[in-house]
N, C-alpha and C positions, 0 to 999 in steps of 0.2 A: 580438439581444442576449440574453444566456444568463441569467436571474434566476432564482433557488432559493428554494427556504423549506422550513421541519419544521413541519406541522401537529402539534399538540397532543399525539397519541398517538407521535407520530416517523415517523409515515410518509411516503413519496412524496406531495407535493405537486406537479402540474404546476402551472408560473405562468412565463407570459410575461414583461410589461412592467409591469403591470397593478402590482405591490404587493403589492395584495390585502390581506387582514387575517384574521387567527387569534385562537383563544381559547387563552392560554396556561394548558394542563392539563398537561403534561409534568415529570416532573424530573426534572433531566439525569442519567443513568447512574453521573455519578461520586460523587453521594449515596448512593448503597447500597454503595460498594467498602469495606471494610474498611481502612483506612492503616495500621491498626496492624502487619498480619503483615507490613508494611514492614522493622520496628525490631523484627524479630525474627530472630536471627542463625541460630537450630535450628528455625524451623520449616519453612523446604522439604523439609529431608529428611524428617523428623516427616509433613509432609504428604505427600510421595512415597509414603512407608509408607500413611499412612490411606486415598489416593486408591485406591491399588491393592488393599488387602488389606477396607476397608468397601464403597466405592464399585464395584469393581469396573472400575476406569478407566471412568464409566460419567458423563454429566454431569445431571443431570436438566432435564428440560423445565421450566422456574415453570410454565408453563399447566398442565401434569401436576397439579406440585406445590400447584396451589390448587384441582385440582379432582378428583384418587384419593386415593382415603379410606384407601392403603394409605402414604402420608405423614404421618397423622396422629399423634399422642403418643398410645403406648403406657397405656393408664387404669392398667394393672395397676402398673408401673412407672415411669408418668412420663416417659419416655425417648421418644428421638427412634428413629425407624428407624436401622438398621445404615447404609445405605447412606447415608442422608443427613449422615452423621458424617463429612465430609471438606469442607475448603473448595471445592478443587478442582469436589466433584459439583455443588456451587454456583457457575456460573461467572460468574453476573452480579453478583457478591459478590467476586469477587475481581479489584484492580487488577492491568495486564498488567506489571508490572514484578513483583509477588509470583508471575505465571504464570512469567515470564522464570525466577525465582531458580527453582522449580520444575523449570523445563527445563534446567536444569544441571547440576543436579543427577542429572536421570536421565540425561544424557549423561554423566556423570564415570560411572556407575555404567555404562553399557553400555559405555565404553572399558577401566574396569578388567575387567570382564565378558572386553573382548573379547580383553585382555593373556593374563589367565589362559587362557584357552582357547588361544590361540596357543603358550602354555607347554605348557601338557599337551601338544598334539601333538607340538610338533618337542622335546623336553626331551633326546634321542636324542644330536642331533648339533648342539644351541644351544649350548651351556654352554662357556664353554673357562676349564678349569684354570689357575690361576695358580702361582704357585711356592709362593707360602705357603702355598699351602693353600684360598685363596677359591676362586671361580666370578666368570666374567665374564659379562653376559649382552650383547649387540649391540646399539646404541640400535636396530636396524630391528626386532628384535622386540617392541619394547615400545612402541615408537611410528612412527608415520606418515613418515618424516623426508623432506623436499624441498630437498633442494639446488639451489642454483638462482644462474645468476649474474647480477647487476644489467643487465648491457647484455641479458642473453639470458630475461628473465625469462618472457614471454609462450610463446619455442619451448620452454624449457626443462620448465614446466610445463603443458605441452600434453601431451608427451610423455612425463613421470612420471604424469601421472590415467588418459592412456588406456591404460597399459601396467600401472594398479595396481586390480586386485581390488576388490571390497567386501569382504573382513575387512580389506586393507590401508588401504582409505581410511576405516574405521571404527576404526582406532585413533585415539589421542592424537596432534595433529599438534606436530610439532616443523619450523621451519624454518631451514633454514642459507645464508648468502649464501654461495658461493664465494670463498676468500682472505679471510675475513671472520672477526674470534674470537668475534663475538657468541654467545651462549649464548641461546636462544630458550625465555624465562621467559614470553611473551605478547608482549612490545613487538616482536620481530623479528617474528611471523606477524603481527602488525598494520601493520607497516613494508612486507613483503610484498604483502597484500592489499592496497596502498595505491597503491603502483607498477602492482601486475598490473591490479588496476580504472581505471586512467586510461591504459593502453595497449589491454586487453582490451574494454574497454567504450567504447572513443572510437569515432567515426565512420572514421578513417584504417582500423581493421581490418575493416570492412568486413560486419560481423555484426551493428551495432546501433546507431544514429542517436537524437542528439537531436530533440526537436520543438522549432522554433525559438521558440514561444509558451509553451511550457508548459515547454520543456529536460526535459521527464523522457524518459527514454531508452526507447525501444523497439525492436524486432526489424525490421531490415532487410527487407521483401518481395523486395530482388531482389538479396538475398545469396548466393542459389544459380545464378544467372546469370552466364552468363558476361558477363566475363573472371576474374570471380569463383573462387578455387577451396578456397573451404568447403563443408562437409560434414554431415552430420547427425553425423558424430563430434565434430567441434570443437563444436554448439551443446549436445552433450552434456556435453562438459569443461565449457563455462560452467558448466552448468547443477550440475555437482557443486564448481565453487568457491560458488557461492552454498552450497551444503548443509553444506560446510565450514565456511563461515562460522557458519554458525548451530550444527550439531551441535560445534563447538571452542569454542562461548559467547564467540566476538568480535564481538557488534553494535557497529552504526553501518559498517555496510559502506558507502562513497561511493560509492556509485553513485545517481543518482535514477529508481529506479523506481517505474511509478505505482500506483495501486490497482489498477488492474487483472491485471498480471502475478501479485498475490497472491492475488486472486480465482480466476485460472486454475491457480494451483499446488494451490488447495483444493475443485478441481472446480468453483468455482460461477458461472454463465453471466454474461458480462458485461453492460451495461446503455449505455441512452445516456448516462448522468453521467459513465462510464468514459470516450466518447467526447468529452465539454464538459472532461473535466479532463485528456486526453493532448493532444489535437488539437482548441484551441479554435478556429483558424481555422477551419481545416473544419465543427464543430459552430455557429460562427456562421453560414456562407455556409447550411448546413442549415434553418437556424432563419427567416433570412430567405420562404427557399421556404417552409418551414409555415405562417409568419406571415402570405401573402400570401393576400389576401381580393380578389375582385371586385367591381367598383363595381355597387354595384343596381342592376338591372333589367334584368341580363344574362342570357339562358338558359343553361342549362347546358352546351348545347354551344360558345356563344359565350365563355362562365367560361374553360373547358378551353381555348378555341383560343389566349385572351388570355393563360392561365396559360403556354402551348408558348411561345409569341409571347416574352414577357418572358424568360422562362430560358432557353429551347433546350437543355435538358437529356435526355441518354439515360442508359439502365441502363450506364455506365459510371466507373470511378473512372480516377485518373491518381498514378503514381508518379515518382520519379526514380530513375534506375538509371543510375550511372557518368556521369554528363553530359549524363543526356540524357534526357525525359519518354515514360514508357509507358502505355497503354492498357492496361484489364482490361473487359471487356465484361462485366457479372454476367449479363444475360437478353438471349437474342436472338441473333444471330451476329454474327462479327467485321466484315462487311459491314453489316447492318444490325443495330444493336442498338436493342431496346426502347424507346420514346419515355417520358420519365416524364412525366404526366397530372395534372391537379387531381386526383382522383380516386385514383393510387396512390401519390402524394408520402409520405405514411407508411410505404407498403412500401418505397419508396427509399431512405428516411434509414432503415431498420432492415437492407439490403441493405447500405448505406453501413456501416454501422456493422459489420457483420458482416465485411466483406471487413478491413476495416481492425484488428478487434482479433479476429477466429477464424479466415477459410478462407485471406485472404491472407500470413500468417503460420505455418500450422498446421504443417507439417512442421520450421520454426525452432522453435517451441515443445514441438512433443511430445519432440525430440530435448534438448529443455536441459529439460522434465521429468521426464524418464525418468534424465537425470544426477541432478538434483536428491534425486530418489527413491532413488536407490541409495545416497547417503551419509545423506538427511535424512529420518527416517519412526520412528516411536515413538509410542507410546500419547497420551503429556502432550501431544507434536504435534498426533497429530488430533484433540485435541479445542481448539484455539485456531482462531481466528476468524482471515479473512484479515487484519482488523485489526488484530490482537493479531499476526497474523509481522509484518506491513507493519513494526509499531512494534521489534518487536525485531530485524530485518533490519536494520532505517535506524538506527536508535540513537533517541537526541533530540538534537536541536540546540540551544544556546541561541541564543535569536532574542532582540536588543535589539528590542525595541518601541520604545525610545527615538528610534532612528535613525527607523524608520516613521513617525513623529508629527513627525519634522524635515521629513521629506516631504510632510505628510500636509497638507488644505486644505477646509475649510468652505464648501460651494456657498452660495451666497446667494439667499434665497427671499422670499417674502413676507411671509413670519411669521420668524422668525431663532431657535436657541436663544436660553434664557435666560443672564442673565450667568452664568460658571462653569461651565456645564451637562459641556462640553466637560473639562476640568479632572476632572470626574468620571468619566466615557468614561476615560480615560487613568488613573486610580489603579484604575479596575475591572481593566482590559486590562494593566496590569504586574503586578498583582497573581495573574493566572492563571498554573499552573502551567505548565511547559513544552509539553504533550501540548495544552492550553487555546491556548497560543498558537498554535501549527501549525493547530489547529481553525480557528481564528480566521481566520490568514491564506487556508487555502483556504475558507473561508467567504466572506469577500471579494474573493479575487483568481480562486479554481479550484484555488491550488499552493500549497503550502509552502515553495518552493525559491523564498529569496532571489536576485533577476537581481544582473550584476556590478556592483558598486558597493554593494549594500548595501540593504536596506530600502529604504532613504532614497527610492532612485529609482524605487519601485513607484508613488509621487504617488496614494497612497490620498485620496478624496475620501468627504465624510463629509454627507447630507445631511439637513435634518429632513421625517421621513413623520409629521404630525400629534402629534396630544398628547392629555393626559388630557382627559377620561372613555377609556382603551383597556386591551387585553390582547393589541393586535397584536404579533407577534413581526417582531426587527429581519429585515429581508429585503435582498437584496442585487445587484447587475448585476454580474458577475465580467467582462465584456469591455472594461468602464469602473475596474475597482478603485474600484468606489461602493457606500458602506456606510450603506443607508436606515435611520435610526434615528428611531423616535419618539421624542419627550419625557415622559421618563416622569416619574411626581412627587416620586422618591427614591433615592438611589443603589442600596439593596437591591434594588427593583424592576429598576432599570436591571440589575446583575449578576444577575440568577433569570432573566431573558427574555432577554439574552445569552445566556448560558450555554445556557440550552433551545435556542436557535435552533443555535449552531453543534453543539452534541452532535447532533441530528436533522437535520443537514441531510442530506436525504438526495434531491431533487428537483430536475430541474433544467425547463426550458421546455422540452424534447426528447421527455421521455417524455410 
């Protein structure tokens, strides 16, 4: 069973089954954001200027920041450093939705950027004379334009990206349905990516599969096998409609992709949480093997033999490919591969974990990141967190939590809440904001992705873990959608140690 917690500072917590108990020091991240440059209609740009021309598109480290003395206020003038004059260089100060208005901004600005430059070159033989007198200019010079017809959308747009440039796919996209008089103001390229993501992205093409427990979509391992006939070009297209999406400022792209794929688009190595929160079945069957201890008084060669005995597990994973399950051998030969042992079951489950989100994957992924890269890459970019794309990729969802709580069921213990206690749980939990509630869910469940039907049918179970005299933070079993909450002695309490827990979850029983 896969159980999480944020220790106090927010870091990796391993915790089994166990509960456990914390001293809640932490507060949560979304105390220091700023809301205000929310309700501020001139400051992205404003801040674009500052970030670039003080900062340096540069973001500072706070550990820097509280301990070189070349941060501190100016005696002579009172004044802050240059560089630290921008919200941006402060980025744990600033909510990702004010990053988002930000990133729009410098992509309006590198498309008009990339208009004019387009002008200057071809201005020769662009322009065509009118009678009156005017100039005419081509929508294809000023913008992106994909035509594209409804029944044919997926071949059609395969074959305008791989036959279109980077200065063409970095202009302004404009989208046209064939036979269609839509005029594409935003709602058409949003009507578009709409379509092409629930053909492009489904299992039928053969490039990327949901996980049946988790439904977030990942990259097919045996999409390059026959009878298969994709390419590192096609995973490349993907990989430049995603970048589309986000350099054209249309988030909430539908597709469910997990943290991990963002992690990998910003370089940085994935983890077993990655694996508990794509492929929980798998990181349960894993957890069992770690969990498993031998009865006392065993030697250790006897431990080991008991440990083969129960699993009969080798360095091998298994796939499914067109109908039919394959073998991957990690260590060893395809004859005989490697026995897993009491002894290397750690190196297993991080071997596991490897093939499944880096080496068995890795030619699907370099090819739809290297698309990706060629539309989507700018200063304000790299300096956002895989978190901070994740949220602007997906959008926000509005999640009734209402429905949840129709579902949802109070285990019965020994001690029971107090009358009401519950009633309070639930004016906390509708109360958070949007980004709070997604928290929330994969806090409890692993995902954010509502299964069909609704909330309602996730059957969130809600149990009491002890009571005051505590400063334990709520902890959770994500394989059960069981959510251990202590009793705390006050509403406010209850929301401060919520809140900490799901902002820092960041641990699961694996690592």
């Amino acid at each position: 069973t896969l159980s999480r917690r944020a220790t106090p500072e927010g870091r990796v917590a391993p915790l089994l089954l166990d509960g456990g108990s914390s001293m809640a020091g932490a507060l949560p991240r979304s105390w220091f954001h700023i809301g205000a440059l929310l309700d501020m209609p001139l400051a992205p740009a404003y801040e674009l200027r500052l970030f670039n021309q003080h900062a340096k598109l540069q973001v500072i480290d706070p550990e820097e920041l509280c301990s070189d003395p070349k941060w501190e206020i100016d005696p002579k003038n009172a004044s802050l450093p240059v560089a630290f004059q921008s919200f941006m260089a402060n980025g744990n100060l600033v909510p990702v939705g004010f990053k988002q208005q930000v990133l729009q901004v410098e992509n309006v600005v590198r498309q008009s950027e990339e208009q004019h430059r387009q002008l200057s070159s071809q201005a020769g033989g662009l322009f065509q004379m009118l009678a009156f007198g005017g100039i005419q200019v081509p929508a294809e010079a000023m913008f992106f334009v994909l035509e594209v017809g409804r029944s044919t959308v997926v071949p059609d747009t395969m074959r305008l990206l791989q036959s279109s440039g980077p200065d063409t796919l970095r202009k302004p996209l404009k989208v046209k349905f064939r036979d269609e008089e839509g005029v594409d103001q935003g709602g058409v390229a949003k009507e578009f990516f709409r379509l092409l993501s629930d053909q492009m992205f489904s299992p039928i093409f053969g490039a990327f599969k949901p996980d049946s427990d988790s439904q977030f979509v990942w990259f097919d391992p045996a999409s390059f096998e026959e009878p298969s006939e994709l390419r590192p070009e096609e995973f490349e297209t993907f990989g430049k409609v995603l970048g589309l999406v986000v350099y054209n400022n249309l988030p909430g792209f539908d597709v469910s992709f997990p943290p991990a794929l963002f992690k990998k688009l910003k370089g940085l190595p994935t983890s077993m949480q990655d694996l508990c929160i794509l492929f929980p079945s798998h990181a349960l069957s894993l957890q069992a093997v770690l969990d498993w201890r031998p009865p006392e008084g065993l030697s250790l060669q006897e431990a080991d033999q008991l440990f083969q005995d129960t699993f009969c597990l080798d360095y091998c994973v298994s796939y499914e490919a067109f109908g039919t399950t394959k073998t991957k051998v990690l260590r060893g030969s395809e004859s005989s591969p490697e026995a897993v042992t009491l002894s290397n079951r750690h190196d297993f489950a991080e071997a596991f974990k490897d093939w499944y989100l880096e080496h068995g994957i890795a030619a699907q992924f370099e090819a739809f990141r290297r698309g990706f890269a060629i539309v989507c890459g700018s200063p304000v970019y790299d300096v956002l967190s895989a978190v901070e794309v994740e949220a602007i990729v997906c959008g926000e969802k509005d999640l009734d939590l209402a429905n949840l709580r129709k579902g949802s069921a109070v285990v019965q213990a020994e001690v029971n809440f107090r009358e009401g206690y519950m009633d309070r749980l639930w004016e906390v939990l509708m109360a958070f904001d949007v980004m709070q509630k997604r928290q929330f869910l994969k806090f409890v469940t692993g995902s954010d992705i509502a299964p069909v039907g609704g909330l309602e049918r996730l059957g969130l179970k809600i149990q009491r873990n002890g009571g005051e005299p505590t400063d334990r933070l709520p902890t959770s079993q994500t394989c059960f959608n069981l959510l251990m909450l202590p009793e705390y002695s006050d509403p406010a309490k209850l929301k401060r140690l919520l809140t900490t827990a799901i902002e820092n979850a960041e641990g699961f029983g694996l690592q």
